[in-house]
C-alpha positions in Angstrom: 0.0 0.0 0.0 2.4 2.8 1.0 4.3 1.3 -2.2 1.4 2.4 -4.4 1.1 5.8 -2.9 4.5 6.9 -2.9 4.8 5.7 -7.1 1.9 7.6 -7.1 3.4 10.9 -5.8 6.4 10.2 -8.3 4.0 10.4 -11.5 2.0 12.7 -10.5 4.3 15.3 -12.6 4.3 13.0 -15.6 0.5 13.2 -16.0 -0.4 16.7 -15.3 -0.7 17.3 -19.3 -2.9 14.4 -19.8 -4.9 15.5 -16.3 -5.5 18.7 -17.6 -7.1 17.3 -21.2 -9.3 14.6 -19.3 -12.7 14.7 -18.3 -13.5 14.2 -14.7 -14.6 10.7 -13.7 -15.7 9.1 -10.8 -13.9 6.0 -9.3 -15.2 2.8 -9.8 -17.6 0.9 -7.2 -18.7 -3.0 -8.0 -21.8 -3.3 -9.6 -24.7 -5.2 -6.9 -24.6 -8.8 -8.2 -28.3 -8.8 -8.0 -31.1 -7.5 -6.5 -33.0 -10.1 -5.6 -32.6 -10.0 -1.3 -32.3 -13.7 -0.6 -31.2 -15.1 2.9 -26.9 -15.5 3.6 -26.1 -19.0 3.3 -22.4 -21.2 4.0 -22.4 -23.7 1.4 -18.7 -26.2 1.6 -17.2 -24.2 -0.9 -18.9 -20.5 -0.5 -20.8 -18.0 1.3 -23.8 -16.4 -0.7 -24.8 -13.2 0.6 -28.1 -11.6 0.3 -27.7 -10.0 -2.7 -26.8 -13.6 -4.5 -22.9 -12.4 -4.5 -20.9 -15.5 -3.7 -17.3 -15.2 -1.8 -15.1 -18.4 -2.3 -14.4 -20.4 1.5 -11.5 -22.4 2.3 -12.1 -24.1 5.8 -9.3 -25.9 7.5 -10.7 -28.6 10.3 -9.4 -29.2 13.5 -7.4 -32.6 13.9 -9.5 -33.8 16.8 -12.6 -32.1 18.9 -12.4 -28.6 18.2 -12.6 -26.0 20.7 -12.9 -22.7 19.0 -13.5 -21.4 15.7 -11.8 -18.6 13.1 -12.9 -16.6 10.4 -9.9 -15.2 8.8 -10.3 -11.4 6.7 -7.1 -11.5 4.0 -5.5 -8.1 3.2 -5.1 -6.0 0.3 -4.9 -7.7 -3.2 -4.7 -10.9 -1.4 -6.8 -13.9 -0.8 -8.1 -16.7 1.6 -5.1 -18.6 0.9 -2.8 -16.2 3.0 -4.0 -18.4 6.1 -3.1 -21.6 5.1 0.2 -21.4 7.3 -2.0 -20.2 10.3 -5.0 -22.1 9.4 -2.8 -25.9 9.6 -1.2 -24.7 12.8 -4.5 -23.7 14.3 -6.1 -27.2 13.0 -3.2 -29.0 15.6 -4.4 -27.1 17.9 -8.4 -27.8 17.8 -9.5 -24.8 16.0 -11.4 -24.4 12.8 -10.4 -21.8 10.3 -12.8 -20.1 7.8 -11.4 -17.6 5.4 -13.3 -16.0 2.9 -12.2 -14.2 -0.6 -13.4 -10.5 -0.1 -15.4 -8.9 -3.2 -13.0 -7.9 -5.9 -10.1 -9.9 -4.5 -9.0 -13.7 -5.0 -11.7 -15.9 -7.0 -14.6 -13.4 -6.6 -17.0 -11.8 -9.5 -15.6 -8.1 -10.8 -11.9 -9.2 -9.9 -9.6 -5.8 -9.0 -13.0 -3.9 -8.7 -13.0 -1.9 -5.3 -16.3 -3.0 -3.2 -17.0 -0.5 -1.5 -16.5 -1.1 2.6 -20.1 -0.8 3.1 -20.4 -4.4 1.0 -17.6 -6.0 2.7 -19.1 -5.0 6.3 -21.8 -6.6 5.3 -20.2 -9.4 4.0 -18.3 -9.9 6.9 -21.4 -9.7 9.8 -23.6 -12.4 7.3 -21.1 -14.5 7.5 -19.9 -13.5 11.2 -24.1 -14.4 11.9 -23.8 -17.7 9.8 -20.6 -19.2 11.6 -22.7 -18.3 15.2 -25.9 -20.0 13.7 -23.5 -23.0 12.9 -21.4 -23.3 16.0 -23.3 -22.2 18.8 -21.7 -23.9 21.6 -17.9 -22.4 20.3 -16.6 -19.8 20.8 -16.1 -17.6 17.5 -13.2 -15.3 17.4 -12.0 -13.1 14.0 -8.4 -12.8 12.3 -8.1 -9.7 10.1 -4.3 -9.0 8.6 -4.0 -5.4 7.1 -7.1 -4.8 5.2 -9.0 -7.5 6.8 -8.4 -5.9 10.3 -9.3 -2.6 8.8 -12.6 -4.1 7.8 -13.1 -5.2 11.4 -12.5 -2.0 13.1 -14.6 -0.4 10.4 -17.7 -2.6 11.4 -16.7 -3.3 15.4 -20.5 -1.7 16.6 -22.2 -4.2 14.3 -19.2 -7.1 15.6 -19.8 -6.2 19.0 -23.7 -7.3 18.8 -23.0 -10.9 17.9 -21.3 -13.7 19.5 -18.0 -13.2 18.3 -15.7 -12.9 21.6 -12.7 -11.4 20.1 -11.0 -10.0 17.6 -6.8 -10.4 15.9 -5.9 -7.4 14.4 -2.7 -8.1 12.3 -0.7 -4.9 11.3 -4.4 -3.8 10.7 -4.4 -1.1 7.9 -5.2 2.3 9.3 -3.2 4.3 7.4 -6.1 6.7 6.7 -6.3 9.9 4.9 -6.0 12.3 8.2 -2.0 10.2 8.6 -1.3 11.0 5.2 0.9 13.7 3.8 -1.0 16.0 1.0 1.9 14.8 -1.6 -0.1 11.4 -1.5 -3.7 12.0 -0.8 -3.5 15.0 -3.7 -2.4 12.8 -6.7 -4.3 9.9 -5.3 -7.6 12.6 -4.8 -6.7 13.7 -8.8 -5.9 10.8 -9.9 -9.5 8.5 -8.4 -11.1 10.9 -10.1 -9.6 11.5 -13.7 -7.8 8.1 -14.2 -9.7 5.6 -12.0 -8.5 2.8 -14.0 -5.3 2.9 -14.7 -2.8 0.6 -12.5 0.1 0.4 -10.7 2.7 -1.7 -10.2 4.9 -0.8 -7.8 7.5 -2.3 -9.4 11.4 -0.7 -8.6 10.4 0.5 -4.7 12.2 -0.7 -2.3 9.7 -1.9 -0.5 9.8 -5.2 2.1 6.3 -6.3 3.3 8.1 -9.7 4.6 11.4 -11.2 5.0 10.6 -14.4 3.7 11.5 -14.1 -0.1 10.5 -17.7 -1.4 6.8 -17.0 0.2 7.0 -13.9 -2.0 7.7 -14.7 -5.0 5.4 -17.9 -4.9 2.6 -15.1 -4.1 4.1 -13.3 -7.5 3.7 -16.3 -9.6 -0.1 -17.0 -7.8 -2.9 -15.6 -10.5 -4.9 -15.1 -8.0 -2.7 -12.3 -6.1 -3.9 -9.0 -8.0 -0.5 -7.5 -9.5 -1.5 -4.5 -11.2 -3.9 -2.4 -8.9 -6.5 0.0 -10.1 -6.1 3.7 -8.8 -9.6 3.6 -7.3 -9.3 0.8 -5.8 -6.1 2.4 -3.6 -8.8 5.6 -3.0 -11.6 3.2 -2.0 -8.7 1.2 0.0 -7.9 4.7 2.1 -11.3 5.8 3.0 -11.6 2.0 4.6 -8.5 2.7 6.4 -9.9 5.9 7.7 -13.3 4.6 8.4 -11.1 2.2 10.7 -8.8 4.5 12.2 -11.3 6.6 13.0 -13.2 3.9 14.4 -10.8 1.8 16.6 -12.0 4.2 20.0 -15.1 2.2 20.0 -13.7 -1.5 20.5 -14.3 -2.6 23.4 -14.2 -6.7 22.9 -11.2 -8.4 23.4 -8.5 -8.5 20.9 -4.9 -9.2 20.2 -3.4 -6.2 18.6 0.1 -7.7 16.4 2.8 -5.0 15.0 6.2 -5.7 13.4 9.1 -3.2 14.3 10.2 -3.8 10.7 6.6 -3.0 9.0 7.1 -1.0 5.6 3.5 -1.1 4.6 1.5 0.6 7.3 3.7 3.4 8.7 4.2 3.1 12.5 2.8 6.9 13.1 -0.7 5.8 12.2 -0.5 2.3 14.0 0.3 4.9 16.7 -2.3 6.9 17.0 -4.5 3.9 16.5 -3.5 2.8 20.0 -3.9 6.5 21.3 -7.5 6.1 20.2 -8.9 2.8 21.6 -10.3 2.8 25.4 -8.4 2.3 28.0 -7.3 -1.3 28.1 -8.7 -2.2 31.0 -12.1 -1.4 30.3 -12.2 -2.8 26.7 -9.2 -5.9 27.0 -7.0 -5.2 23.8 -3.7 -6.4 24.2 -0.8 -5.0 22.1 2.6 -7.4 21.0 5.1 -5.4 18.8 8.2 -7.9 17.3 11.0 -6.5 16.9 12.2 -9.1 13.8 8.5 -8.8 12.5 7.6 -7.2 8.9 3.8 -6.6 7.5 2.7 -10.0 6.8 3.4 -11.2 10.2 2.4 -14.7 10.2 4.2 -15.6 7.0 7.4 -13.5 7.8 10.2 -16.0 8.8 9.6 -16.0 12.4 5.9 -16.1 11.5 5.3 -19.4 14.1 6.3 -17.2 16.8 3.5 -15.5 15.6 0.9 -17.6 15.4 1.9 -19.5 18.6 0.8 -16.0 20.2 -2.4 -16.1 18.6 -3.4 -19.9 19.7 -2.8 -19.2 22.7 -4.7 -16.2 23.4 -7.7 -17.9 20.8 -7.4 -20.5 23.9 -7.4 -18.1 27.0 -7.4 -14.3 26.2 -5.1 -13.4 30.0 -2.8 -16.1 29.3 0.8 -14.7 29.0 2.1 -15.0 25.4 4.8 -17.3 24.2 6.6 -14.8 22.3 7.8 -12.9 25.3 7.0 -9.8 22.9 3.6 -8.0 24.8 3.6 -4.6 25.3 2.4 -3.5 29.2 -0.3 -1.0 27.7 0.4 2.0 29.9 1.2 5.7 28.3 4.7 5.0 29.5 5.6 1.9 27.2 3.8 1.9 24.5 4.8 5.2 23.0 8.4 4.4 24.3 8.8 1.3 22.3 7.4 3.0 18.9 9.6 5.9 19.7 12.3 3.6 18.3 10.6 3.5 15.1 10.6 7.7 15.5 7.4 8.4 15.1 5.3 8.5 18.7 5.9 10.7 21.6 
């Protein structure tokens, strides 16, 4: 993401010619698959919404009686296979996994086509209300990494009415358009709304979302990891960061808040003032770990079991101390302290 915006700055001089000749446009929003209103349903290999949309499933079992169950939110340009890692480790330890393609993203209708966050809230409580229809004697907890925790926070009222008892917010994407300096949200603002189209690449930054190169290039050769990424979609991605940001001071359910010292996607000043803006922990339970060897895609980085170790065990018992050693004590002291490394809170 940061990628994306910072090539965007770079051409924004290269296009100002062609800016000035083009009519305005708007950016692009999926199409409603249909408009019949038909009841959410979890079929083996989907879940239809109401609108007759259909978002691919992968579910990973638990090896013997299982004692909690997962639904996994991918990020940005990713898919439902990003958990498979997680999702195998979590199965030896007697919890389901669920993970769902978002609209636009993966195997989905209207592929690179921003959603809107509207449909994927929506997407994500049907399904949320389908998983507590089918398990009601489990507990249900959700997994969002980058975007997927962004679409969490975004929705947390609605979340916080069903049974879901807590929430995994994995470098959660709140890089909104308040954190952002005007030499991005101006060309990206222009841009959405002359050439909503036209893609990016990110190609030649020097940009590391993980340390474990074979993982990425196998994502580089997977068709279903979208490469070239429309400009609206990036605008549509930052008013869902926003929407998030903006919203994190009203969750108040437990959750498991994951950061990497080494994180090159979502800047540390906006993961900061994410933590300024929940409740105080002790009324609403989050917990914050920040790794000091961890990048953006934390539970694939090399040292990602030491991340998901963390998250079995608080899935298991949300006061249990954490494996990794890594938890931050959420007072005012620490917190800021330990991101002032990464100079950017005070």
């Amino acid at each position: 993401m940061s990628g994306h915006l910072k090539l965007l700055a770079a051409i924004t001089a290269h296009f100002v010619l062609l800016l000035c000749l083009s009519a305005c446009s708007n950016p692009q929003v999926q199409a409603q698959a249909d408009t019949t209103l038909q009841h959410p349903r979890l079929t083996p290999e989907s879940v239809i919404m109401s609108d007759g949309y259909a978002l691919p499933l992968k579910t990973w079992k638990s090896t013997d009686a299982p004692s909690a169950i997962v639904l996994a939110l991918h990020g940005f340009n990713d898919y439902s296979n990003a958990f498979d890692t997680t999702a195998r480790i979590f199965a030896d330890n007697s919890i389901i996994t669920y993970a769902i393609d978002q609209r636009g993203f993966g195997a989905t209708e209207q592929h690179g086509i921003w959603a809107g966050y509207s449909a994927m809230q929506s997407d994500l409580i049907a399904t949320v209300n389908l998983l507590c229809e089918r398990y009601p004697d489990l507990p249900v907890f959700l997994l969002g990494q980058s975007m997927g925790g962004a679409v969490i926070l975004s929705a947390v009222q609605s979340l916080q009415q069903t049974c879901i008892q807590g929430v995994i917010l994995s470098a959660p994407a709140v890089w909104g358009w308040q954190t952002m300096p005007w030499w991005q949200t101006v060309p990206l603002r222009l841009l959405a709304h002359t050439m909503p189209g036209h893609t990016l690449t990110g190609e030649g930054l020097e940009i590391h979302p993980s340390d474990n190169v074979e993982m990425l290039r196998a994502l580089g050769r997977d068709p279903l990891v979208i490469k070239e990424t429309r400009i609206d979609a990036i605008y549509g991605l930052t008013d869902l960061m926003e929407a998030a940001l903006v919203n994190s001071g009203a969750l108040t359910m437990p959750a498991l808040i994951l950061y990497g010292e080494h994180d090159e996607i979502i800047p540390p000043a906006p993961f900061c003032q994410m933590i300024h803006t929940l409740p105080d922990s002790a009324a609403s339970h989050w917990r914050l770990v920040l790794y000091p060897n961890g990048y953006h895609m934390l539970s694939r980085d090399l040292q990602g079991e030491v991340v998901i170790r963390d998250m079995v065990t608080w899935i298991h018992d949300q006061k249990a101390p954490l494996p990794s050693d890594q938890e931050l004590v959420p007072d005012t002291a620490r917190i800021p302290a330990r991101l002032s490394a990464l100079n950017d809170c005070d």
